[in-house]
C-alpha positions in Angstrom: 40.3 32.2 119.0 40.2 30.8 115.5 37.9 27.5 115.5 38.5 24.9 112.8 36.2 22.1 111.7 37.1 19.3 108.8 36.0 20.3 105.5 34.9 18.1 103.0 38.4 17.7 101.3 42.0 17.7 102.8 42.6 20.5 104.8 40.8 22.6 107.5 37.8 24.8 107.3 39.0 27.5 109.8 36.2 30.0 111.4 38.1 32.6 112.3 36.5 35.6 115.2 35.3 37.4 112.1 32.9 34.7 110.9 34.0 34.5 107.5 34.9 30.8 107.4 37.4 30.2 104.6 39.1 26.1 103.2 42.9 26.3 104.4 44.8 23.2 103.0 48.8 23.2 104.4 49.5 20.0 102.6 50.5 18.1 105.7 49.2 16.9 109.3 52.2 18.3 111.4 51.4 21.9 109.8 47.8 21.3 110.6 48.4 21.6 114.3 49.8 25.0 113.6 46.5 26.5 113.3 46.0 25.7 117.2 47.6 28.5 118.7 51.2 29.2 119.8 53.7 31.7 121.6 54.0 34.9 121.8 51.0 36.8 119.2 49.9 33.7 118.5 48.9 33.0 122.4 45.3 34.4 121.4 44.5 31.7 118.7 45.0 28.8 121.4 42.7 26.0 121.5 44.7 23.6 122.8 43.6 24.4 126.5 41.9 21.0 127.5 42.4 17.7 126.0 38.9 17.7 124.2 41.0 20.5 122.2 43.3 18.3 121.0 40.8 14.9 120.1 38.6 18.2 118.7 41.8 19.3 116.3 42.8 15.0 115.3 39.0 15.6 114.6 39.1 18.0 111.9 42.6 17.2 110.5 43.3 14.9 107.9 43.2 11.8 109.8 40.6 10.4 108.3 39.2 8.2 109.9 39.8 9.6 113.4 41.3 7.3 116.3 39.5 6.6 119.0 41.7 8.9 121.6 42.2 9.3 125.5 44.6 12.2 126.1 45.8 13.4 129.3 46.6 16.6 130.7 50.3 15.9 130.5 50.0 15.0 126.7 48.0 18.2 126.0 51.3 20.3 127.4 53.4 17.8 125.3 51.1 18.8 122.3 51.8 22.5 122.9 55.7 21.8 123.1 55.4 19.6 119.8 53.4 21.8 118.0 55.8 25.4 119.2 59.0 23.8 117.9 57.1 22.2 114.2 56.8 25.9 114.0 59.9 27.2 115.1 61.8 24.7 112.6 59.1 25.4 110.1 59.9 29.4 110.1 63.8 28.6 110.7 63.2 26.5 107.6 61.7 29.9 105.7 64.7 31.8 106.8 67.2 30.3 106.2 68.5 29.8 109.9 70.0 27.0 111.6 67.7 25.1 114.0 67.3 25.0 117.7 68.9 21.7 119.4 65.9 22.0 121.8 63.4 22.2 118.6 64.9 19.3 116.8 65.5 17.1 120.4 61.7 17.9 121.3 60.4 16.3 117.6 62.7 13.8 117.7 61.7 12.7 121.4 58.0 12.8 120.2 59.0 10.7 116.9 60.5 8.1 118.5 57.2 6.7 120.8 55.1 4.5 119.3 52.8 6.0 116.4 48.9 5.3 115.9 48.0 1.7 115.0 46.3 1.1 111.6 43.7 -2.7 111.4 43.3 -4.2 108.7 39.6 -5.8 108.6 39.5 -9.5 107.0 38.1 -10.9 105.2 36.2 -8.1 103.8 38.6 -5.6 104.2 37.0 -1.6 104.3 38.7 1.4 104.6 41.3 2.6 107.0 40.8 2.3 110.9 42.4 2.6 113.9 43.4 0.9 116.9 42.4 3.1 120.3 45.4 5.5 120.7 46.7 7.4 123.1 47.8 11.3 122.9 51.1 10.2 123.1 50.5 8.1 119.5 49.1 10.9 118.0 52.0 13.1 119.0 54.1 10.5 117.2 52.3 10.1 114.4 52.5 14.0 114.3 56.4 14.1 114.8 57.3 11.5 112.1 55.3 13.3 109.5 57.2 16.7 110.6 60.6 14.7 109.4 58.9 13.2 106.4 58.3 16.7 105.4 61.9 18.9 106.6 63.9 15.8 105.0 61.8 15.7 102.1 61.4 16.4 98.5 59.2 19.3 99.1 61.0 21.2 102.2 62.1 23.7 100.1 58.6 24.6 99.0 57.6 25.5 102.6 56.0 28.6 102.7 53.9 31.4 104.5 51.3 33.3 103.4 52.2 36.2 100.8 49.5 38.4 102.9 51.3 40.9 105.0 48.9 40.2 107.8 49.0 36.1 107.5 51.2 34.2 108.8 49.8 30.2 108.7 52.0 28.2 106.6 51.7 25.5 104.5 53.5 23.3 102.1 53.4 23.9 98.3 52.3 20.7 96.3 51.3 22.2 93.3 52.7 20.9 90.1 53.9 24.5 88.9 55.0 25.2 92.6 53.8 29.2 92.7 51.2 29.1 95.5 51.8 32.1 97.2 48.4 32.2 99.3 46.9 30.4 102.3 43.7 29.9 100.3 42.5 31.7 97.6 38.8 32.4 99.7 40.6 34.4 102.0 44.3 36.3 100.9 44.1 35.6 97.7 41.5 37.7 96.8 42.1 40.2 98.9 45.1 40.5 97.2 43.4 40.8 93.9 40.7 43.3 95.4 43.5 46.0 96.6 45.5 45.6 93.5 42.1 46.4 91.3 41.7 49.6 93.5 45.0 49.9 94.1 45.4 50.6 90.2 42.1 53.0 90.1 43.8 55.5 92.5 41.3 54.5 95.6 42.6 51.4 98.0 40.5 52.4 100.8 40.9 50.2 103.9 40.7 46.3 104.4 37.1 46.7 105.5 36.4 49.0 101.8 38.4 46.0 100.1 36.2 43.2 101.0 36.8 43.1 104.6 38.0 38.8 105.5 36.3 38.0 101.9 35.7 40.5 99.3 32.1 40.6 98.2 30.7 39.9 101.9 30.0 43.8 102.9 30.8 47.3 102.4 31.7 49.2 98.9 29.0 50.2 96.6 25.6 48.3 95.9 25.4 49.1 92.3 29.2 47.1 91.4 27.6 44.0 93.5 26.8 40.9 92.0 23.5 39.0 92.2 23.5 35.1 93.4 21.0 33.3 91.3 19.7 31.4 93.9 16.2 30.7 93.0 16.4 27.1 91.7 16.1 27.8 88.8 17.8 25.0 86.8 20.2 25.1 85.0 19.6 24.1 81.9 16.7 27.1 82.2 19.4 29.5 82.4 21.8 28.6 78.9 23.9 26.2 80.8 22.8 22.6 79.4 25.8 21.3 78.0 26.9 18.1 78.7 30.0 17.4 80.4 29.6 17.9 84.2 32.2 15.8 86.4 29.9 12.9 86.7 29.1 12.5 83.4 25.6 14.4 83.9 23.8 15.6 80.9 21.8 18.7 80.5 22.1 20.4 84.1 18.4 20.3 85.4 15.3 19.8 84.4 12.0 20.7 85.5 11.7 17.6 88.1 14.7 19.8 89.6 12.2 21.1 92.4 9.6 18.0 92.0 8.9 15.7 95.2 11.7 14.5 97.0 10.9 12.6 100.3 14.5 13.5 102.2 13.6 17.1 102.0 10.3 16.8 102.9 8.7 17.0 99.6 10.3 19.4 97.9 14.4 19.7 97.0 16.0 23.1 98.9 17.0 26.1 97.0 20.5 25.2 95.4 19.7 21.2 95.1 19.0 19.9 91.2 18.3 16.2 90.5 21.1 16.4 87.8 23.8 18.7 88.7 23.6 18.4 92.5 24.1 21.5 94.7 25.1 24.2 92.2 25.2 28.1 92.5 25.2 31.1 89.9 26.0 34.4 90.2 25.3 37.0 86.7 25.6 40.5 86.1 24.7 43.0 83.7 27.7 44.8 82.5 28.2 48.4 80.7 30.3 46.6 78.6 29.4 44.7 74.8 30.3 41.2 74.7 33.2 41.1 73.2 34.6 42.9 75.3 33.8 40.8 78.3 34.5 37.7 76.3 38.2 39.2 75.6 38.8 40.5 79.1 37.7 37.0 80.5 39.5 35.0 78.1 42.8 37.0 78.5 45.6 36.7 81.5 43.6 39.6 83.4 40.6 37.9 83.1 41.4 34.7 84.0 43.0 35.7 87.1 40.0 37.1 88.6 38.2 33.3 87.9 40.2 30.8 87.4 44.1 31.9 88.7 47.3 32.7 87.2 49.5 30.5 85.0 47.1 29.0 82.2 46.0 30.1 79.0 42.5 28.7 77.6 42.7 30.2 74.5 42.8 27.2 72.3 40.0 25.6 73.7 40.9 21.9 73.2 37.9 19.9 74.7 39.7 17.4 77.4 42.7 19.9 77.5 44.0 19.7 81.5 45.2 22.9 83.7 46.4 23.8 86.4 46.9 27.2 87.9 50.1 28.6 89.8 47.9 28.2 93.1 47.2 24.3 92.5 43.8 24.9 90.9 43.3 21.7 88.5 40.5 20.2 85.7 40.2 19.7 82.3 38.2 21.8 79.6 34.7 20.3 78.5 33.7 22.8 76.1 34.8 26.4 74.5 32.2 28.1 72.4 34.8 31.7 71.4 32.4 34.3 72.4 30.1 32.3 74.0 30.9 30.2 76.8 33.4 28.3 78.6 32.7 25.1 80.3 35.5 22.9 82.9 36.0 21.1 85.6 37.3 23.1 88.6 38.9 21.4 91.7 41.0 24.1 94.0 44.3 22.6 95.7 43.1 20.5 99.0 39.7 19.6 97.3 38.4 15.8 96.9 35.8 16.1 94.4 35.3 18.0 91.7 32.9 20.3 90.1 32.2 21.9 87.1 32.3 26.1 86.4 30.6 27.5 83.5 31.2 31.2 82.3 28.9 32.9 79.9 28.9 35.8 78.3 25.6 37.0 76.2 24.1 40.2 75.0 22.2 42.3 77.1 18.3 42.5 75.7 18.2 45.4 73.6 21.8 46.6 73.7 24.7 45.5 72.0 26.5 47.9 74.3 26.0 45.6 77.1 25.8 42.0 78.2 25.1 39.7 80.9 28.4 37.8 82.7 27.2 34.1 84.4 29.2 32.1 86.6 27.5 29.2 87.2 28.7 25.9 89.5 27.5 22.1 89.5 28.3 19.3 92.4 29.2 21.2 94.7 29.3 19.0 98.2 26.3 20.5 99.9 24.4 23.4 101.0 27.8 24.5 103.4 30.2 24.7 100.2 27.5 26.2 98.6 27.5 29.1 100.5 31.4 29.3 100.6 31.2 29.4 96.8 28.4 31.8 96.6 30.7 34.3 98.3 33.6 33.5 96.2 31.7 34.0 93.1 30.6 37.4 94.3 34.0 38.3 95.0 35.2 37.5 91.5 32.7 39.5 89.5 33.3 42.4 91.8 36.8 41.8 90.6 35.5 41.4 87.1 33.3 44.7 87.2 36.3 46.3 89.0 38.7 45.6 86.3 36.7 46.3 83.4 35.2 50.2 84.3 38.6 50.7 85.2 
């Protein structure tokens, strides 16, 4: 059974039965139910067995705020019915077929009850809320947006995942409109992981690849990347350039791990004053600098850190991208050679943070040098982790593609 809980963007943090938990954002709430199960191989990923499964998925989803809900037994079955032929039309949809009477009849049905209520609060008005629904609002609310999406501008970008063994689907919002992956956490680099060995003659298996998220276990020690995750701030470490999303300045400072009375004294590993929860991960590479620098700067390079479709190279400060998977931001600084500095906010985020990469000479070699990836405001110590194993993943990428 795959569990899901709401992340801190759009989308849904699903915790699959391998543990890895991974940010899946299908661009729209009837998709969203998907992830609850379904017929036939899909029987083994239901949660939708008791009505606290379905308040539990309205929960996570991106009904935010959640309504107050009382569903019944018969409006759980009615969910399962709903949510069977959203995916029917939905793979129809990908295929090219003609859809089911009984698919388009049982959304339409749905559709046509009343919806959930929205108040508005006066006369100091807040955000969004609810009146108390019932399942059978929900399931309306659910059905219309199913319409809005096969009748709109962006049912032709209705997709499933390019992974062989993935099948969740989602809607591609992107501006360049090339997402091929479920998230980039999960498929995405898997992808890239299998390619990079595929290339060096030695795939091994799925588990040898990087198993649900590459960097997590297995292959060997020595072509691992280190987390920094000793507080150390930033600044400490060669990343003080101004610039960060919320207009921080130097990242840290040495009141980084001074008193702080909501963690008992003292901030937790990860936590700065000025840069929030942040993460770095470096390595020391066989490789001189500019090499690294070229490699990380060129369309390989970038592909392992940033994504496809965008080309740095002329370092504009305030320069906006955005990747082929939806990745957006803005460059803040470009040293050539030295370091690159952005703002980095993946497709289904709500905030966003800021990536530096560095390269520098290794002490005592010109032959080598040290890789960083460091990232600021990031949402808490959760996301932190997520990212710790992402940047893992992409400097095993990096080290794989360059001793290639």
């Amino acid at each position: 059974m795959t569990e899901f809980a709401r992340g801190s963007s759009k989308g849904l943090l699903l915790q699959p039965p391998d543990g890895v938990d991974f940010h899946f954002d299908p661009g729209s709430l009837c998709l969203e139910l998907l992830v609850t199960g379904g017929p036939g191989p899909l029987a083994r990923f239901e949660v939708l067995h008791r009505p606290a499964g379905l308040t539990g998925w309205a929960e996570s989803s991106r009904l935010d705020p959640t309504p107050h809900l009382e569903v019944t037994e018969l409006e759980l079955a009615a969910a399962r019915l709903l949510r069977d032929s959203v995916l029917t039309l939905a793979r129809d949809r990908l295929r090219g077929r003609e859809p089911r009477p009984e698919d388009l009849a049982e959304v339409n049905a749905a559709a046509a009850r009343p919806p959930l209520a929205p108040v508005l609060e006066w006369p100091e008005p807040g955000g969004l809320e609810w009146l108390p629904a019932t399942g059978t609002q929900l399931l309306s609310t659910v059905a219309r947006d199913a319409i809005d999406l096969f009748t709109g501008p962006y049912a032709h970008r209705i997709r499933e995942c390019g992974a062989d063994d993935c099948s969740l689907i989602f809607v591609d919002t992107s501006r360049p409109g090339r997402r091929r992956w479920c998230s980039m956490e999960r498929c995405g680099n898997r992808h890239k992981v299998r390619a990079l060995r595929a290339r060096q003659g030695g795939a091994g298996t799925d588990e040898e690849a990087g198993g649900p998220l590459p960097g997590t276990g297995g292959g060997d020690a020595t072509a691992r990347a280190e987390a920094v995750d000793t507080g150390v701030p930033a600044a400490d470490a060669g990343f003080g350039d101004a610039g960060s999303p919320r207009g921080a300045g130097s990242a840290g400072s040495s009141e980084d791990a001074g008193d702080s009375p909501e963690f008992g004294g003292r901030l937790p590993t990860g936590l700065t004053r000025d840069a929030g929860w942040e993460i770095g991960v470096s390595k020391t590479l066989g490789h001189p600098p500019g090499a690294v620098w070229d490699f990380i700067t060129g369309p390989e390079g970038l592909s392992c850190w940033l994504g496809d479709g965008v080309d740095l190279h002329d370092g504009a400060k305030g320069r906006a991208y955005e990747t082929d998977d939806g990745t957006v931001g803005e460059v803040r600084s470009y040293r050539p050679g030295d370091r690159i500095r952005l703002t980095w906010r993946p497709s289904g985020w709500d905030h966003d943070t800021t990536v530096q990469v560095a390269v520098t000479a290794s002490r005592g070699s010109e032959e080598r040098s040290v890789l960083r990836f460091h990232q600021e405001w990031l949402a808490g110590p959760e996301e932190r982790e997520r990212q710790r194993t992402h940047w893992r993943a992409v400097m095993d990428s990096v080290v794989a593609s360059l001793d290639a």
